[in-house]
C-alpha positions as CSV (number, residue, x, y, z in Angstrom):
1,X,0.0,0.0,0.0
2,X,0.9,3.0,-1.0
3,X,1.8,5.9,2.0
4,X,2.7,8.5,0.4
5,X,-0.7,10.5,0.6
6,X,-1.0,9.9,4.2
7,X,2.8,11.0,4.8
8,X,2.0,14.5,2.9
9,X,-1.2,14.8,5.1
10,X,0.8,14.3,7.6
11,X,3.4,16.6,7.1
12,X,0.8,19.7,5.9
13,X,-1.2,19.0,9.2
14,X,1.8,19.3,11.3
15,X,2.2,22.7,13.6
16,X,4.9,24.8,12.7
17,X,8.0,25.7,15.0
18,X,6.7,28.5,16.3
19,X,10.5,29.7,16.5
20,X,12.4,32.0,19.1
21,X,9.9,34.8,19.3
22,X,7.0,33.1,19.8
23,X,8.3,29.9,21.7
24,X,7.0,29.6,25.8
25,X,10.3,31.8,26.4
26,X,9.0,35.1,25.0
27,X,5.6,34.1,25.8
28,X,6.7,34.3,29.5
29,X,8.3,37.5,29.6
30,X,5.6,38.8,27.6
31,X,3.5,38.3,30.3
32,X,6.0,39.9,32.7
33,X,6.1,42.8,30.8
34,X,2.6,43.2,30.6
35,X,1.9,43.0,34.5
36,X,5.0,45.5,35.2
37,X,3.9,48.0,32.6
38,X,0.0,47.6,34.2
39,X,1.4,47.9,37.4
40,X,3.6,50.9,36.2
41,X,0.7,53.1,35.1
42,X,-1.1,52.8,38.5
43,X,1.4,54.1,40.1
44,X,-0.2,57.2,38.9
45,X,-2.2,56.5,41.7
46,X,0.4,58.1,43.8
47,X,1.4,60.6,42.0
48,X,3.2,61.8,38.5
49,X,6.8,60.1,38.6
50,X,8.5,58.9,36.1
51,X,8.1,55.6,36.4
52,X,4.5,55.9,35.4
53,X,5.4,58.7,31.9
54,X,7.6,55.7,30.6
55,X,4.8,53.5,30.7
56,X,2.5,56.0,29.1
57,X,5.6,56.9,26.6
58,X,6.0,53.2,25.5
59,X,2.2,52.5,25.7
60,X,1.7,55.9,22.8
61,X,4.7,54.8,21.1
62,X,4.1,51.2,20.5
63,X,0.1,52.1,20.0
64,X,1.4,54.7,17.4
65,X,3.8,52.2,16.0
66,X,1.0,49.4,15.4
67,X,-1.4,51.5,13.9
68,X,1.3,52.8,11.3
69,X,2.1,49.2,10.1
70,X,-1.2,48.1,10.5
71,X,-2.7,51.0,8.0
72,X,-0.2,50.0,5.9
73,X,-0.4,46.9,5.2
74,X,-4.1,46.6,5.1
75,X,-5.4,50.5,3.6
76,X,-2.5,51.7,1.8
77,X,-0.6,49.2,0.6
78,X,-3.9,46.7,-0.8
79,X,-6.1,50.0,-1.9
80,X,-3.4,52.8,-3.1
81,X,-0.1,50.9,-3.8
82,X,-0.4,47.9,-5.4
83,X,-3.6,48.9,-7.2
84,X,-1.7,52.1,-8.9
85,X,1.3,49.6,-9.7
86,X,-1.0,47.6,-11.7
87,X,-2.4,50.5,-13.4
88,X,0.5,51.9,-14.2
89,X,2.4,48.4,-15.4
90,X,-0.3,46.4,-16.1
91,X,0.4,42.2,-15.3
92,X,0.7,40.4,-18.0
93,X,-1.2,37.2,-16.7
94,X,-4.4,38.8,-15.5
95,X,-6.4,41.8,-16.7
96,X,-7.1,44.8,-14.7
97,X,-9.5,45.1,-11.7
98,X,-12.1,47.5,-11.2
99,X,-10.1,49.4,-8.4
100,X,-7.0,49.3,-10.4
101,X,-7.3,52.5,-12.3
102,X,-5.2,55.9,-12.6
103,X,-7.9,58.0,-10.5
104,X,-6.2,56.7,-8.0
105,X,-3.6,59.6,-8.5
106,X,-6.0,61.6,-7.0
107,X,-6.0,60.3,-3.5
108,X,-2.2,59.9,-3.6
109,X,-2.1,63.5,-4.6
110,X,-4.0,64.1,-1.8
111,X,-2.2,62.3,0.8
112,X,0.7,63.8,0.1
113,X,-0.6,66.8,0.0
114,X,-1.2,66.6,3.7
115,X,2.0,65.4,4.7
116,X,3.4,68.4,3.5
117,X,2.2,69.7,7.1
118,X,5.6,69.0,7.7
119,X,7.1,71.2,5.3
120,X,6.6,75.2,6.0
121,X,6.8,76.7,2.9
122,X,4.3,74.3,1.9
123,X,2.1,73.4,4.5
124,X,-0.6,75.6,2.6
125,X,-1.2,72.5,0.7
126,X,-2.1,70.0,2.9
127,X,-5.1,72.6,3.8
128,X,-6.4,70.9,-0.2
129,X,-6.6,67.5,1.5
130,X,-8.5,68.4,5.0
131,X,-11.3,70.3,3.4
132,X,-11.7,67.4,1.1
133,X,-11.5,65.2,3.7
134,X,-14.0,67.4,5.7
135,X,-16.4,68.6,3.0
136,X,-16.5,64.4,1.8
137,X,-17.1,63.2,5.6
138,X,-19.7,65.8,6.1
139,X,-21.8,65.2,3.1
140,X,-21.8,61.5,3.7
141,X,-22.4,61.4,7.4
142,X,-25.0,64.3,7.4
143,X,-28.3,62.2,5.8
144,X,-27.1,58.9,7.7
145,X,-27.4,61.0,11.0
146,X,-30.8,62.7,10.1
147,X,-32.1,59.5,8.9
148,X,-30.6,57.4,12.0
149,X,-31.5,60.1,14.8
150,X,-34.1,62.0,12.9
151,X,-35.9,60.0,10.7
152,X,-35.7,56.7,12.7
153,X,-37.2,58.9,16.2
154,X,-40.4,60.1,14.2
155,X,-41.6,56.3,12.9
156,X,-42.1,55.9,16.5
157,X,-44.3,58.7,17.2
158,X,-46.2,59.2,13.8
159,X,-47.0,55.3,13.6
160,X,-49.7,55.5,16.0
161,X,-49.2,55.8,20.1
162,X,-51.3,52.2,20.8
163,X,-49.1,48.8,19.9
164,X,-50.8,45.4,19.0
165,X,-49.4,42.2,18.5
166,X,-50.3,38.2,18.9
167,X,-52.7,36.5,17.6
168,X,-55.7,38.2,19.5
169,X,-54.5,41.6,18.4
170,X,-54.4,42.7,21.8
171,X,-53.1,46.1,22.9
172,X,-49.2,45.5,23.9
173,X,-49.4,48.5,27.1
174,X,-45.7,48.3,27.6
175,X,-44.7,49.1,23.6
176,X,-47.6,51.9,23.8
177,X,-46.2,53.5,26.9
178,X,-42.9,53.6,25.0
179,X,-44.3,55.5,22.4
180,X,-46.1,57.9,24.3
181,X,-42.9,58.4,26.7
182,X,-40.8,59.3,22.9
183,X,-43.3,61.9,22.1
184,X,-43.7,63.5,25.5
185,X,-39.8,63.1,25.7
186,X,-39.0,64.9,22.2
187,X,-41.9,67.5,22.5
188,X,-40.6,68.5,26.0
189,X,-36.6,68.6,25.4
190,X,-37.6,71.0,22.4
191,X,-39.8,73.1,24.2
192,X,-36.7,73.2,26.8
193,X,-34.8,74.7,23.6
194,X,-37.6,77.1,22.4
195,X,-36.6,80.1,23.4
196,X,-38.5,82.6,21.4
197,X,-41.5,81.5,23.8
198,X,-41.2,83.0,27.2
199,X,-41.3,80.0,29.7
200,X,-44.5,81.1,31.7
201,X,-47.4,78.7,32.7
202,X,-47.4,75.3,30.8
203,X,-44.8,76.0,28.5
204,X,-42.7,76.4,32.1
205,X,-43.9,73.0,33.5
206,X,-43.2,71.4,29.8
207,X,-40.1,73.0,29.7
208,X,-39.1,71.7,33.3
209,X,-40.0,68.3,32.0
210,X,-37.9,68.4,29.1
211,X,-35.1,68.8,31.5
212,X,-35.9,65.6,33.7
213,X,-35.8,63.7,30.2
214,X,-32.2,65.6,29.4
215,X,-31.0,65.1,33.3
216,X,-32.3,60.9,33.0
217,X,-30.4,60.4,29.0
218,X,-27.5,62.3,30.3
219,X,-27.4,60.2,33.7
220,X,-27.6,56.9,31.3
221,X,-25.0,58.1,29.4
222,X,-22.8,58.7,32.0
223,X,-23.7,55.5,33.7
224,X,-22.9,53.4,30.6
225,X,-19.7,55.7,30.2
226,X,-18.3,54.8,33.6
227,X,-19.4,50.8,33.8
228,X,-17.3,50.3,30.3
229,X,-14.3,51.7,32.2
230,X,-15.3,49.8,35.4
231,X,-15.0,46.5,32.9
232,X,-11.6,47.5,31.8
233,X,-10.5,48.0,35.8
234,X,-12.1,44.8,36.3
235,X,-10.0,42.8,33.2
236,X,-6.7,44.3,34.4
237,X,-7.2,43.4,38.2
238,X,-8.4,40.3,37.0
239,X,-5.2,39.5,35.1
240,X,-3.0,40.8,37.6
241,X,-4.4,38.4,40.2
242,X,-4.4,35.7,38.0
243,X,-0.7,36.2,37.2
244,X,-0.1,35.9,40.6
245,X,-1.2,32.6,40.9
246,X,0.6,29.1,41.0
247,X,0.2,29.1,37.6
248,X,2.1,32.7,37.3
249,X,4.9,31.8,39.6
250,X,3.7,35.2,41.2
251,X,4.8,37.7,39.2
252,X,2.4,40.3,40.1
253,X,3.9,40.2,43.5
254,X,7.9,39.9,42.4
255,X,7.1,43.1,39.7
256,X,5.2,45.0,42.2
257,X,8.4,45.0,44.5
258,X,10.2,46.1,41.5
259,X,7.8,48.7,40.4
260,X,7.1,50.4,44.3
261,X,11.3,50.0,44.6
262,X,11.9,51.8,41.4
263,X,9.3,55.2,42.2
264,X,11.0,55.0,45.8
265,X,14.4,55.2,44.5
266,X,13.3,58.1,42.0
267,X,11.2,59.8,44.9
268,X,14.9,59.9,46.5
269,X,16.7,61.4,43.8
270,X,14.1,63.9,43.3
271,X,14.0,65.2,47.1
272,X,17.9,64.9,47.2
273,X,18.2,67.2,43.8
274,X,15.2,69.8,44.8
275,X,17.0,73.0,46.1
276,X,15.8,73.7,49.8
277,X,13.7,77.3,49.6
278,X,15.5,80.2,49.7
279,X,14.8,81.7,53.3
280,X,12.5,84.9,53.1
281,X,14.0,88.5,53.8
282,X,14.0,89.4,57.6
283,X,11.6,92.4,57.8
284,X,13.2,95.8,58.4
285,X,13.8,97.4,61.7
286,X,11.3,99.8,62.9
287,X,12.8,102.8,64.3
């Protein structure tokens, strides 16, 4: 029988060596890094030192550093580059795709032109590719916010304030309270807003009740705002406690003794090198 098949199964199914930089080794002091550098930025906790700015110096660099190469190889380089390469020496084994075209001279243009930011004498130019970029982001986000905030709030209201459903057709109370809650909500945060009407009488108590709706959407949001960083708090404490495990060989505790030795150590320096105050003038004298 013939095992040569199998033996090329074989050897396609087979895991690659994941090599030096991604072998248990750097996995490991990945993992260190990550729980000083966490530990690092809380130290601002304390105080600004600069233990905690060359975690936040890393953390923008490496941040910036990603999102360079990652524009790059998946905006630039598949949807400018290679396109305009093709354009401009056409393969010989394939025909052109639609996106492969000269126009796209016109976005390179454009890009450059605002790089020249970084050129004085011609920094004028890059103000070509902002208002394009502005004018183009306008016009296209403009109807998809009046028909998602505008449009999609009215349906509610002009569709009738009593909900039915089920087979019965019965009246759903809890969908027709919501509709009647949208209108009295929109009516009152705009009569809030009106102010070519002097808020006297009912207009007053309407007015009052737009801001209970403004005071309950602006409490949600804030509410929503601070439980989504609550859940980040919650994943880093979460992995520094779980690094400190058996399973970590407790490196949240050996890096937190590095971490509080370093800021007291720099704490020291910078009491030692602060100049004492000068001593104030004795006052004069009277005679």
């Amino acid at each position: 029988m013939n095992t040569l098949p199998l033996t090329l199964l074989a050897q396609e199914a087979a895991a690659a060596d994941p090599g030096f930089w991604g072998g248990p080794g750097m996995q490991a002091f990945g993992l260190w890094v990550a729980v000083g550098f966490t530990l690092a930025i809380y130290t601002f906790l304390y105080r600004d030192n600069p233990v905690f700015k060359f975690a936040e110096h890393v953390f923008v660099g490496v941040s910036n550093g990603y999102l360079l190469c990652y524009t790059w190889f998946t905006v630039v380089k598949p949807m400018l580059v290679v396109p305009l390469w093709h354009a401009i020496r056409p393969p010989a084994d394939k025909p052109l795709e639609a996106n492969e075209t000269l126009w796209l001279l016109v976005p390179a243009f454009l890009s450059l032109c605002m790089l020249m930011r970084f050129v004085p004498k011609a920094a004028w130019m890059s103000r070509w590719a902002f208002a394009f970029m502005v004018g183009t982001t306008s016009g296209v986000l403009i109807p998809l916010t009046v028909q998602a905030q505008i449009y999609k709030q009215l349906f509610p209201m002009l569709g009738g304030f009593v909900s039915r459903g089920g087979d019965t057709d019965a009246v759903l109370w809890v969908a027709s309270l919501k509709s009647l809650l949208i209108l009295i909500g929109v009516f009152a945060v705009l009569t809030y807003f009106l102010f070519s009407v002097e808020h006297k009488g009912p207009v007053r108590v309407f007015a009052r009740t737009g801001i209970v709706f403004l005071m309950i959407a602006f409490g949600a949001s804030f509410g929503y705002t601070v439980m989504a960083r609550e859940s980040l708090l919650i994943g880093r404490v979460k992995f520094l406690i779980t690094q400190a495990g058996s399973e970590g060989k407790y490196r949240t505790f050996a890096m937190m003794a590095v971490v509080v030795a370093l800021v007291a150590a720099l704490e020291m320096l910078r009491v030692r090198a602060t100049p004492p105050p000068a001593a104030e003038p004795a006052p004069p004298e009277a005679k």
